[in-house]
N, C-alpha and C positions, 0 to 999 in steps of 0.2 A: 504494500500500500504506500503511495507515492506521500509522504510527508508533507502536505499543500500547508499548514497551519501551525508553522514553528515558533510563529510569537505573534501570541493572541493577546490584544491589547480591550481590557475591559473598566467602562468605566462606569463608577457607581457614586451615589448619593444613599442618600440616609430616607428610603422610601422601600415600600414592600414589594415592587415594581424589580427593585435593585435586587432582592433575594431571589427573584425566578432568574435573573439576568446571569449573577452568581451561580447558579445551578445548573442552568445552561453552559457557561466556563468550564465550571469542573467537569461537564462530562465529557467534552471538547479535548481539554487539557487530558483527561485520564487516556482516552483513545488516543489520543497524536502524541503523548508526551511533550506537550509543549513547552514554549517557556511563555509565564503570563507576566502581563504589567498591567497593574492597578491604577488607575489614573481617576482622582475627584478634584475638582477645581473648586476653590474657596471665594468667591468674589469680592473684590476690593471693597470697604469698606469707604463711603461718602462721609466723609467730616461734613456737608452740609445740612445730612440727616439728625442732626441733634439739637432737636430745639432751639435755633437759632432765629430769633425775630428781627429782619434786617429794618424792620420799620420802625424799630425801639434802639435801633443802633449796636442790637447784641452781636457779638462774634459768636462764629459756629464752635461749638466747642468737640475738639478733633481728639477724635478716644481710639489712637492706634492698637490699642490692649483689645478692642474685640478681634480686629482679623485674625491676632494673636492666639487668642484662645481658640477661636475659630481653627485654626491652622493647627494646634496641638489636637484639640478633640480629631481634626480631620486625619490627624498623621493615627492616632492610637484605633480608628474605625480603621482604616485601611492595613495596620499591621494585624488587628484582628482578623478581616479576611484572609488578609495573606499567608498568614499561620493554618489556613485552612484546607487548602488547596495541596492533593494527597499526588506524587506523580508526577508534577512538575519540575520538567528542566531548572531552570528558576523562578525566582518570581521576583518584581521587580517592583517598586511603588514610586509613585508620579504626585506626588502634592503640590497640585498648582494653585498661583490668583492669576484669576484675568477673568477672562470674559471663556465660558463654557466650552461654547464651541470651538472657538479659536484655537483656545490649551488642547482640548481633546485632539483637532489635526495637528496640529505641532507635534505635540508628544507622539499620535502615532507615525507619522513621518520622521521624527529625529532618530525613533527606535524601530524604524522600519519594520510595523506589525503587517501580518500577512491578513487578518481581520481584526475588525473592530466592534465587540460585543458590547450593546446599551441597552437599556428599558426604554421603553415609553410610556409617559405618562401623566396625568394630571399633573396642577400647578399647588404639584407640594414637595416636601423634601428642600434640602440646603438652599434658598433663595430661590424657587421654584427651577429645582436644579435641571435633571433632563427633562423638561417637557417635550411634547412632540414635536414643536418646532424645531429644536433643537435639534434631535436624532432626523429632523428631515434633512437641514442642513447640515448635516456632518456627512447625512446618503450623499449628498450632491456633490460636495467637494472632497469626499474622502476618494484616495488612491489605489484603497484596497477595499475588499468586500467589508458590508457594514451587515451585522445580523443587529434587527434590533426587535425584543421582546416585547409584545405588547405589556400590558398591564391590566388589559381586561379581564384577560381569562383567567376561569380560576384555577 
C-alpha cells in the first residue's frame, strides 16, 4: 500500500466537532503510520476591546496577559491530544496567533502535510474557531487534500 498520507496535519479547537475530527486522525495515523501535527491558532487579542470610552477621553486598556493564558491553556489542550495518538511516526504541535485560516495554510505548507484534517462547525469553540467558513476557505487554497468532518452527524 502506497504510503499517500505521511504527514497528516490536523487542526483542532476546543468544540465537540474537534473530537470526531480527532478520531478521524487517529484512524488515519494508525493505518498509514503517519507522522501528525496538531495545529490550533489562538487569535490576537484587540487592546481596543476593553472598555474603553473614546468619548470620555479613556484609553483602551491593553491586557497582553489574556493571549497569554490563552496560548498556555492552548499549548496544554494540544499536548493532551498529542499524548494521545497511538502509532504515530511523530507528532508535532503548531500553537499559533493570527488569523485561523491563514496559520492553518502556512503551517501546512511550511511542514509540507500531505492532508489537512478539520471539523466543521457552528460558531463556537476558541473565538468561533473553525467555522464553516473557515474549512471552506482553507478547501480553496489548500495545496493538498482537505478532509473536513462535519459536525452534524452524530
Amino acid at each position: 500500500m502506497s504510503n499517500r498520507f505521511n504527514r497528516i496535519l490536523l487542526a483542532v479547537d476546543d468544540t465537540p466537532c474537534t473530537m470526531k475530527a480527532i478520531d478521524y486522525a487517529k484512524d488515519l495515523v494508525r493505518e498509514f503510520h503517519s507522522s501528525i501535527a496538531l495545529v490550533t491558532v489562538v487569535p490576537p487579542t484587540s487592546p481596543a476591546s476593553y472598555g474603553a470610552d473614546p468619548l470620555l477621553g479613556q484609553q483602551p486598556i491593553v491586557v497582553p496577559e489574556v493571549s497569554e493564558i490563552q496560548q498556555e491553556s492552548a499549548q496544554r489542550y494540544l499536548e493532551s491530544i498529542g499524548s494521545d495518538f497511538d502509532g504515530a511516526q511523530e507528532v508535532f504541535l503548531f500553537n499559533q496567533v493570527g488569523n485561523v485560516r491563514d496559520e492553518i495554510l502556512n503551517t501546512a505548507a511550511e511542514w509540507t502535510a500531505d492532508l489537512i484534517i478539520m471539523g466543521s462547525n457552528g460558531r463556537t469553540g476558541f473565538e468561533h474557531f473553525i467555522s464553516g467558513s473557515v474549512s471552506e476557505s482553507v478547501i480553496r487554497k489548500a495545496s493538498c487534500p482537505v478532509l473536513v468532518i462535519p459536525g452534524k452527524s452524530e
